[in-house]
C-alpha positions as CSV (number, residue, x, y, z in Angstrom):
1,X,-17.7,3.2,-48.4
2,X,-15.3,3.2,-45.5
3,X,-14.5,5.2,-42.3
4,X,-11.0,5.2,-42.9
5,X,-9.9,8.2,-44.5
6,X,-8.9,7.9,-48.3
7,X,-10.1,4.0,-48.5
8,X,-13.5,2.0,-49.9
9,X,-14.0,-1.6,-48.8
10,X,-15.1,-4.2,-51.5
11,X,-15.2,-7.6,-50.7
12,X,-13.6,-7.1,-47.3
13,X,-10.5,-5.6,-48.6
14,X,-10.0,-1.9,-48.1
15,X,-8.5,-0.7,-50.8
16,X,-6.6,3.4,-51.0
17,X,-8.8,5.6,-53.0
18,X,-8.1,9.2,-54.3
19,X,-8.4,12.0,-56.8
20,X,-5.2,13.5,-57.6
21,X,-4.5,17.0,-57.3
22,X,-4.7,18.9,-60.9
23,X,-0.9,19.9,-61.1
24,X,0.3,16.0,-60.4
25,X,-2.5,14.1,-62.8
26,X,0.3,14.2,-65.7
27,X,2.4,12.0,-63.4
28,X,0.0,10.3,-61.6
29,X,-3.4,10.2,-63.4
30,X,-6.4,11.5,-62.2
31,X,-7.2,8.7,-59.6
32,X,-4.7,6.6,-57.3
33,X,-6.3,3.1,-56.1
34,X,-4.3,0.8,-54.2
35,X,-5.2,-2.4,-52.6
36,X,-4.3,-2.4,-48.6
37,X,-5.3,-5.2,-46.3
38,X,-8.2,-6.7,-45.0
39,X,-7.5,-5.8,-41.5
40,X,-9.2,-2.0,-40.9
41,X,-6.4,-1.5,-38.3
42,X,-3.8,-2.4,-40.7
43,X,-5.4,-0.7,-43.7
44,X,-6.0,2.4,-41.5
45,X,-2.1,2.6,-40.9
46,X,-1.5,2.0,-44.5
47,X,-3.4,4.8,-45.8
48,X,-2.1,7.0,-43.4
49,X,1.4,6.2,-44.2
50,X,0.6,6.2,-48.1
51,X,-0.9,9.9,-47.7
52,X,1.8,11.1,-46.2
53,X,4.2,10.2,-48.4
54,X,2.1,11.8,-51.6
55,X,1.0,14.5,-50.0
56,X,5.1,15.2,-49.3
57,X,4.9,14.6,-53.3
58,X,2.5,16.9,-54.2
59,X,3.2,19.6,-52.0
60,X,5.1,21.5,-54.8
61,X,2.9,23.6,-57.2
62,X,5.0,22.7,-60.8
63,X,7.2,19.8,-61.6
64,X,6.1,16.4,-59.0
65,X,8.2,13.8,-58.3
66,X,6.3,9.8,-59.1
67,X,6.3,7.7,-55.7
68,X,6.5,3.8,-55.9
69,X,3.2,3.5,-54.0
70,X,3.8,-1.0,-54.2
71,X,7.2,-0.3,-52.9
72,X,5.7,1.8,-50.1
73,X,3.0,-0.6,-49.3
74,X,5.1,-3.7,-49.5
75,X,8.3,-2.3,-47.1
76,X,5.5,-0.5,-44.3
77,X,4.5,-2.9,-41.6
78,X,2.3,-1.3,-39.2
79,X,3.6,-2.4,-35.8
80,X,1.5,-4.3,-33.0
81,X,2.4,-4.8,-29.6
82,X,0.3,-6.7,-27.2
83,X,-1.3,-4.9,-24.4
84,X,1.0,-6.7,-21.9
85,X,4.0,-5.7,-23.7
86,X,3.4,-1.7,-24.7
87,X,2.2,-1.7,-20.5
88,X,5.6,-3.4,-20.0
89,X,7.4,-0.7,-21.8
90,X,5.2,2.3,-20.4
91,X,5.9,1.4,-16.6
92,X,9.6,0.9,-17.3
93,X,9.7,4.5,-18.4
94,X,7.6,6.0,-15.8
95,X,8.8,6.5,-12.3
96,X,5.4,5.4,-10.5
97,X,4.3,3.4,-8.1
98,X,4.2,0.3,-10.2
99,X,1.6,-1.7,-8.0
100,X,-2.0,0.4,-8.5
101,X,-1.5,-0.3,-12.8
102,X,-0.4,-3.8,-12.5
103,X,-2.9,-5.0,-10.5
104,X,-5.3,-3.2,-13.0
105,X,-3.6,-4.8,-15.7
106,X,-3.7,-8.3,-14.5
107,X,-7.5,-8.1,-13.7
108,X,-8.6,-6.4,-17.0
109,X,-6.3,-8.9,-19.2
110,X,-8.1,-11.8,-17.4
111,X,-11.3,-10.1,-18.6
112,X,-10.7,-9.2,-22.1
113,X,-7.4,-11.2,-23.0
114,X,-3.4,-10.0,-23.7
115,X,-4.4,-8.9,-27.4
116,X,-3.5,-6.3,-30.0
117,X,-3.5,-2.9,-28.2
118,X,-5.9,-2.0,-31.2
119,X,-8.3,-4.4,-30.7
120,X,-9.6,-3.5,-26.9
121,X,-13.5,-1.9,-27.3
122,X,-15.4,0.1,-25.0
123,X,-17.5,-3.0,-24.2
124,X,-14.3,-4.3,-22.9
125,X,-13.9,-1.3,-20.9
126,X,-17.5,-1.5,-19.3
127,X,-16.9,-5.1,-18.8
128,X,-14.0,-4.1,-16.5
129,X,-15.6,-1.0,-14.2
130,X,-18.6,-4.1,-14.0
131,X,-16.6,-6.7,-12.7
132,X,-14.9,-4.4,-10.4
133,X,-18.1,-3.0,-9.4
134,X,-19.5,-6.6,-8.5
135,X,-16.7,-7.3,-6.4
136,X,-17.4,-4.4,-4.3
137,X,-14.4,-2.3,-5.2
138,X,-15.4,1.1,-4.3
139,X,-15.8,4.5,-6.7
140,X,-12.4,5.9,-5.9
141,X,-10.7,2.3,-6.4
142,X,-12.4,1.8,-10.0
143,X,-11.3,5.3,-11.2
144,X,-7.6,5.1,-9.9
145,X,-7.8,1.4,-12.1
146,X,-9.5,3.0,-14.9
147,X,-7.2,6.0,-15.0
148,X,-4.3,3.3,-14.9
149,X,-5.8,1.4,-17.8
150,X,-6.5,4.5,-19.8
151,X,-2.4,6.2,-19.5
152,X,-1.5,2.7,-20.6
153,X,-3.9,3.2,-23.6
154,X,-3.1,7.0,-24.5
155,X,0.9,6.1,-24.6
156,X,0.5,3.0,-26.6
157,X,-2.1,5.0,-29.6
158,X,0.8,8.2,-29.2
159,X,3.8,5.5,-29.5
160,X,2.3,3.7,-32.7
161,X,0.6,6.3,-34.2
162,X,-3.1,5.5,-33.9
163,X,-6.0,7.1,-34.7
164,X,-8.3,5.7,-32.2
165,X,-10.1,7.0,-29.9
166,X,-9.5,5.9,-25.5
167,X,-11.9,3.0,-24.6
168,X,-11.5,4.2,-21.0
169,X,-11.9,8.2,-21.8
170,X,-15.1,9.3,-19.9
171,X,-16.5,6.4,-18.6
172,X,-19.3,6.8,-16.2
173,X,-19.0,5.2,-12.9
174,X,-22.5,4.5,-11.2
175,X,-23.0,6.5,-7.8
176,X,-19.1,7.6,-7.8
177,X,-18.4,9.4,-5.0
178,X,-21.5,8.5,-3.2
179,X,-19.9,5.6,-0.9
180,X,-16.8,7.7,0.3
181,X,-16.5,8.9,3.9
182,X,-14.8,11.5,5.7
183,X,-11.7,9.8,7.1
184,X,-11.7,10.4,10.8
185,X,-8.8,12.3,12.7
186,X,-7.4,11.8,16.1
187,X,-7.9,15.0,18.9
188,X,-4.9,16.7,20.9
189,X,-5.6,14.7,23.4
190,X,-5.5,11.5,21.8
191,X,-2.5,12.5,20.3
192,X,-0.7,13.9,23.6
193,X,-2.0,10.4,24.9
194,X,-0.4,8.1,22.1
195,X,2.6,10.4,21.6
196,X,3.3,9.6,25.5
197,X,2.9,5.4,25.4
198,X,5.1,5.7,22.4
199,X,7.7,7.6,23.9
200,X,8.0,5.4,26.7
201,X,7.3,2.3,25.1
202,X,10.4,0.9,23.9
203,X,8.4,-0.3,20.5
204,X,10.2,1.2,17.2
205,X,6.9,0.4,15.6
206,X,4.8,2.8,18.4
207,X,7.4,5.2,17.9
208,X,5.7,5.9,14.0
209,X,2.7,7.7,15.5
210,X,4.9,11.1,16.7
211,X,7.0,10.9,13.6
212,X,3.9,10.9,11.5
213,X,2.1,12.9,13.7
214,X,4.4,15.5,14.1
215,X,6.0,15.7,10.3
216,X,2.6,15.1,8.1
217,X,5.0,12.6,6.5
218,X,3.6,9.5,4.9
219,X,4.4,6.3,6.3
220,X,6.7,5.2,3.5
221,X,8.8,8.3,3.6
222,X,9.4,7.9,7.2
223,X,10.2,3.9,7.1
224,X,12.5,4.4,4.5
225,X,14.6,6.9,5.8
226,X,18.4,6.7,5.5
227,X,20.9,8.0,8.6
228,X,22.0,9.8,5.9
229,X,18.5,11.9,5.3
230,X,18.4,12.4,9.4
231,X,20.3,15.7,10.7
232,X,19.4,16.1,14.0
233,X,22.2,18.4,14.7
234,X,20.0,20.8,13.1
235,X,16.9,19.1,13.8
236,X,15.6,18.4,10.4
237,X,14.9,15.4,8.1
238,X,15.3,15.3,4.3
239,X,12.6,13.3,2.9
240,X,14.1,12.5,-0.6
241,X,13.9,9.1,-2.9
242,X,16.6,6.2,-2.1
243,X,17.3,2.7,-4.0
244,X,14.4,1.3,-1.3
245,X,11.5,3.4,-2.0
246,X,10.4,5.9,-4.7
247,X,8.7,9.3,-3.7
248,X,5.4,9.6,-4.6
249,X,5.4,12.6,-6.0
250,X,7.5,15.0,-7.7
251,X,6.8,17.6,-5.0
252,X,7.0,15.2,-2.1
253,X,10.8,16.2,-2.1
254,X,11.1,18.2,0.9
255,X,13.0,19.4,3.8
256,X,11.1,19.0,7.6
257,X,11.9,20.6,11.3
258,X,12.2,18.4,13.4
259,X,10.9,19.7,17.1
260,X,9.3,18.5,19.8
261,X,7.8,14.7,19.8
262,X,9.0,14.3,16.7
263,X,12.7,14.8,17.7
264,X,12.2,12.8,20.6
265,X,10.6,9.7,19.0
266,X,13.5,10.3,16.1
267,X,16.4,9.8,19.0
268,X,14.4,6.9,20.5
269,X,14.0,5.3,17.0
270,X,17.6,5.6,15.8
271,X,19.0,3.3,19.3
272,X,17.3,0.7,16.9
273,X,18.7,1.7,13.3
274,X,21.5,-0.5,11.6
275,X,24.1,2.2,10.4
276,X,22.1,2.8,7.4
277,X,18.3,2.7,7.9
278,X,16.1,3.7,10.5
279,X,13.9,1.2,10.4
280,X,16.3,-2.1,9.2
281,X,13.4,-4.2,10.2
282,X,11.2,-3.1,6.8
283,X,14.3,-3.0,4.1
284,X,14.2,-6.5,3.0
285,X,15.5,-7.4,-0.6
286,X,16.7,-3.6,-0.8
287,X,13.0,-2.6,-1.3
288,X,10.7,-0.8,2.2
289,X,8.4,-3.1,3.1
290,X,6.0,0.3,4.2
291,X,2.6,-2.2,4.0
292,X,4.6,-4.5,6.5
293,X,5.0,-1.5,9.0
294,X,1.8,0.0,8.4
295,X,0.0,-3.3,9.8
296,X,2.0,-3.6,12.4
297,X,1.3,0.2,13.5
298,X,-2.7,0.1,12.7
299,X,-3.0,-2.7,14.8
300,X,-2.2,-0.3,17.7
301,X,-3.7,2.9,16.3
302,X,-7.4,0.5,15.6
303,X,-7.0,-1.0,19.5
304,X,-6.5,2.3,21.3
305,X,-8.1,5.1,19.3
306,X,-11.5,4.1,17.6
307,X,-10.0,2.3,14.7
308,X,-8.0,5.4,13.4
309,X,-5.1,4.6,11.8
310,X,-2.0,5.9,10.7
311,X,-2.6,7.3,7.7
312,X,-5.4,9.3,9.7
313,X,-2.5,11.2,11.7
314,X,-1.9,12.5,7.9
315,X,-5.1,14.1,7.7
316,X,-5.1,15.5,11.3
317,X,-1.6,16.9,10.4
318,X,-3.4,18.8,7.7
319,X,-6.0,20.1,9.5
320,X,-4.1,20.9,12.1
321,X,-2.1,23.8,9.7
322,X,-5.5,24.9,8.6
323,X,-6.7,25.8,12.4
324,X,-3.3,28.1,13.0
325,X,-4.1,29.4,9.4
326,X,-1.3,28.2,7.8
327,X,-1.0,29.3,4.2
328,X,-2.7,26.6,1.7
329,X,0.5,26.3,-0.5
330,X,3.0,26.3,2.6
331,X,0.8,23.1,3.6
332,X,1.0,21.5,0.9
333,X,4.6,21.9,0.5
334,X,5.3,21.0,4.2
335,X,2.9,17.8,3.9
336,X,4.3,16.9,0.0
337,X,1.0,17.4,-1.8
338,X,1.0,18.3,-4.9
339,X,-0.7,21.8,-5.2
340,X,-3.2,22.5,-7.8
341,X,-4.1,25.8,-6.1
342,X,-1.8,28.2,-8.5
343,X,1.0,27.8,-10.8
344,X,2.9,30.3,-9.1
345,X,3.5,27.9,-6.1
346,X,5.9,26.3,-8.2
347,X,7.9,29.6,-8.7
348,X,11.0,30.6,-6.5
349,X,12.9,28.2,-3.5
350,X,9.4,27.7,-1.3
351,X,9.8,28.5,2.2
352,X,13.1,28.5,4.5
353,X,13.3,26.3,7.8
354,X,14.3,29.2,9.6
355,X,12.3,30.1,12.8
């Protein structure tokens, strides 16, 4: 017997097995057995290749056309693609943040080896959420890796035509969710407070915490503004992707007012800009250096306020909308989060910067 459709195993070589429809045993005989490969991955493709073509062959109710089944075997080679290489060709076709899956791939190849994208088990997956569990990476961390792994996995078996089913699908992480924490948010005051000392400052780097603060932007998008994306004639910012830093999302696209702190930190900041960027200091190789900038502004944030941080003036931007009872789907399309809410938030132009 075998669990590959069509096939018995004797002697460790699978070999195609199958009774013949009644209107194609004159050309065929009443049973088709063909010798595959030893290989259950390889045999698996085999038979599946092999079916389809006789099934296109018998699929007529009168005269059937004979198949070369050697010829078929002989000229199919079922492809195989290291894990390294099909995750190569996946991120080069997917605009994402390249980082989070690369880092997953590197640790989960130095646990279970760069082999056939066939060959990975769900021992080798629990091996991975373990080590990353023993090293203290938290619940959210080994699901964003896991989820990484596993869109890796579903492209390669849709790519090369496997039957087989996600290692990754539905693992269980122990205690997930239990060891997250509410991430704390800065008050008016502390705002009013830090908005002031930037202002007056004279640090581009200070001078973050009101455009944040005051645009619910994250840190990259801000950074990695062009002059270009800046109108202040009309006091608005474009928050669009440039050759220095993707967007994280598709709706993270966006158009934002510009008023108050925000406008004036934005006139203070561009005394420092080069002509092209606003912040020169974090486009090195052509590529934002956002991580560079966001140190350089925690450091601040951590000293003066209680170790918030900047992307905690994110969250306070947030709920900040919800106390004036701003509509859920006009915050997330002001803050660039993708809305799960209703699929009708996609529909139409969104809202108008008019006031």
């Amino acid at each position: 017997m075998s669990h590959i459709q069509y096939t018995i195993c004797r002697s460790g070589r699978y070999y195609y097995n199958r009774r013949v429809p009644i209107h194609a045993v004159k050309t065929y005989g009443s049973y088709i057995r063909q010798a595959l490969s030893q290989c259950p991955v390889e045999a698996a493709a085999y038979s599946k290749r092999l079916s389809n073509v006789l099934e296109g062959s018998w699929s007529g109710t009168t005269e059937t056309t004979l198949v070369d089944i050697e010829s078929i075997i002989q000229s199919f080679t079922p492809q195989s693609f290291l894990l390294s290489q099909i995750a190569e060709e996946y991120l080069t076709l997917r605009d994402i943040n390249q980082k989070p899956p690369r880092v997953a791939l590197a640790v989960f190849i130095s646990l279970a080896g760069d082999r056939d994208i066939s060959q990975y088990t769900r021992e080798d997956a629990k091996l991975f959420v373990r080590h990353l569990e023993m090293r203290g990476n938290k619940t959210a961390t080994i699901r964003r890796r896991i989820n990484s792994l596993s869109a890796i996995l579903n492209y390669a078996y849709s790519e090369l035509d496997l039957d087989k089913r996600n290692p990754f699908s539905r693992l269980i992480i122990k205690g997930e969710g239990d060891d997250s924490f509410k991430r704390g948010v800065f008050t008016n005051e502390q705002l009013k407070q830090g908005y002031d000392i930037a202002i007056n400052s004279g640090s581009q780097v200070k001078l973050l915490m009101p455009l944040l603060g005051e645009t619910g932007c994250r840190l990259a998008e801000i950074v990695g503004l062009r002059l270009e994306d800046i109108d202040l004639e009309n006091d608005l910012i474009h928050i669009r992707p440039s050759p220095a830093r993707r967007l994280k999302t598709r709706s993270s696209q966006r158009t934002l007012p510009l008023v108050g702190y925000a406008r004036a930190a934005m006139e203070q900041a561009l005394k420092h800009s080069d002509g092209e960027w606003l912040y020169p200091r974090y486009i090195k190789d052509g590529k934002c250096k956002a991580d560079h900038a966001s140190a350089a502004l925690n450091k601040w944030l951590k000293k003066d306020f209680d170790g918030l941080t900047a992307h905690s003036l994110r969250h306070t931007f947030r709920d900040r909308l919800r106390a004036v009872e701003c509509p859920m789907d006009m915050i997330d399309q002001i803050g660039g989060w993708r809305s799960v809410s209703s699929v009708g938030n996609n529909y139409g132009q969104g809202y108008s910067m008019g006031r």
